[in-house]
PLY file of the C-alpha trace (Angstrom):
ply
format ascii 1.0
element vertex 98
property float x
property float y
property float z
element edge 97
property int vertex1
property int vertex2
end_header
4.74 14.60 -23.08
4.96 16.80 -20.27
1.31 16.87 -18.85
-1.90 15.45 -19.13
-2.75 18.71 -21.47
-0.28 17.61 -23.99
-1.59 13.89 -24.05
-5.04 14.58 -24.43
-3.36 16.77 -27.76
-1.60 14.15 -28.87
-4.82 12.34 -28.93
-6.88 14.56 -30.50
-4.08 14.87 -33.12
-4.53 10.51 -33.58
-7.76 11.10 -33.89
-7.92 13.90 -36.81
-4.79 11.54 -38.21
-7.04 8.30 -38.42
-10.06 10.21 -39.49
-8.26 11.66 -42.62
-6.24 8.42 -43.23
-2.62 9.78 -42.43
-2.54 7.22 -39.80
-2.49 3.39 -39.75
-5.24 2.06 -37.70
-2.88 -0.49 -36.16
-0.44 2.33 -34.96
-3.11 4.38 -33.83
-4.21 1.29 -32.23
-1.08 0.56 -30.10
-0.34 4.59 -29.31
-3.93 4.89 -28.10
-2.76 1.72 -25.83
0.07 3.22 -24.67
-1.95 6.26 -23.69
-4.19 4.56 -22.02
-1.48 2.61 -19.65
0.11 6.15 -19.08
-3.34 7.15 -17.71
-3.92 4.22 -15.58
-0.67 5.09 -13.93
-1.38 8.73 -13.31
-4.74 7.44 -11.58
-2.80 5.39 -9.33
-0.58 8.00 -8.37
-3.05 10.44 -7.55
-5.36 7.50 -5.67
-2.03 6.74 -3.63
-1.51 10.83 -2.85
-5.23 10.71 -1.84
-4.98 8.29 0.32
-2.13 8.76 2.05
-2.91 12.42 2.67
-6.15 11.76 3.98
-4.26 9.13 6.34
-1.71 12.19 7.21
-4.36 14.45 8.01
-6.33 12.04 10.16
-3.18 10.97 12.03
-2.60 14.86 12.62
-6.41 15.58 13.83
-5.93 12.74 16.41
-2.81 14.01 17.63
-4.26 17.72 17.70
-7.23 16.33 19.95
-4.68 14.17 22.42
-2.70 17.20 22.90
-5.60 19.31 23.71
-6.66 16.91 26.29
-2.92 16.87 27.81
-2.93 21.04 27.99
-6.02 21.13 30.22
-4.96 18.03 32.32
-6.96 15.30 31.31
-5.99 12.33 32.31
-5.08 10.02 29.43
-6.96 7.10 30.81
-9.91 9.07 30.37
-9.84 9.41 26.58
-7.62 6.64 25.74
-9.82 3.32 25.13
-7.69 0.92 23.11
-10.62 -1.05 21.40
-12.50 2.25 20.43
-9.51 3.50 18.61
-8.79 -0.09 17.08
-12.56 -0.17 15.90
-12.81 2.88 14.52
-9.04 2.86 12.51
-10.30 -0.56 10.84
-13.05 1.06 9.94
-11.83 3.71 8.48
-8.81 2.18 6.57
-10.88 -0.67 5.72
-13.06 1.52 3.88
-10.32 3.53 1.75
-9.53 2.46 -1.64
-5.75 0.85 -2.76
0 1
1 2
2 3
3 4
4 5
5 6
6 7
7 8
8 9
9 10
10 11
11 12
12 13
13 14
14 15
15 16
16 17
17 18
18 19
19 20
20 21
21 22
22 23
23 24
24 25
25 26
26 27
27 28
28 29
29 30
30 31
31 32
32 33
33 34
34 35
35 36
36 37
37 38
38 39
39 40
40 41
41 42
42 43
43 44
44 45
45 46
46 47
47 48
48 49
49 50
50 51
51 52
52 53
53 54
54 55
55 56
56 57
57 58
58 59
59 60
60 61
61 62
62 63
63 64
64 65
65 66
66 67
67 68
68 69
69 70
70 71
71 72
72 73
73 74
74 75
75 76
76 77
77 78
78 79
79 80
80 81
81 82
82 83
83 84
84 85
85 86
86 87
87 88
88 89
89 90
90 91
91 92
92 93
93 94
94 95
95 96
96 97
């Protein structure tokens, strides 16, 4: 299996199998497990993309806004307050899912 397109096939394929009686109900059984575990993993993967590009994109945002304040002179004492930035990153990365 290639894609997600060809598993949910597969399963349909189980399905019509069991339903006629081509298929054990144990195998079917086990192969609908295995299915199941390769979803679970795909969810993860995309969760951990997610997150990590929503991390990426924050990170990028913060650094667009600090250079901004650098071109027009700004001085960094001005818009740098260490416990503001701590707060708000625990709150944010608190918040996101593992």
């Amino acid at each position: 299996m290639k894609n997600i397109e060809e598993l949910r096939n597969n399963l349909s394929s189980l399905f019509d199998q069991i339903k006629t009686g081509q298929m054990d109900v144990k195998a079917a059984a086990e192969m609908n497990n295995t299915a199941g575990k390769i979803i679970s993993t795909l969810k993860v993967q995309l969760d951990y993309a997610a997150r990590h590009e929503y991390i990426a994109t924050t990170v990028t945002q913060r650094m667009n806004q600090l250079c901004a304040y650098a071109k027009a002179g700004v001085p960094w004492t001005d818009f740098y307050q260490p416990e503001a930035v701590d707060a708000e990153w625990h709150t944010r990365y608190q918040a996101l899912p593992l």
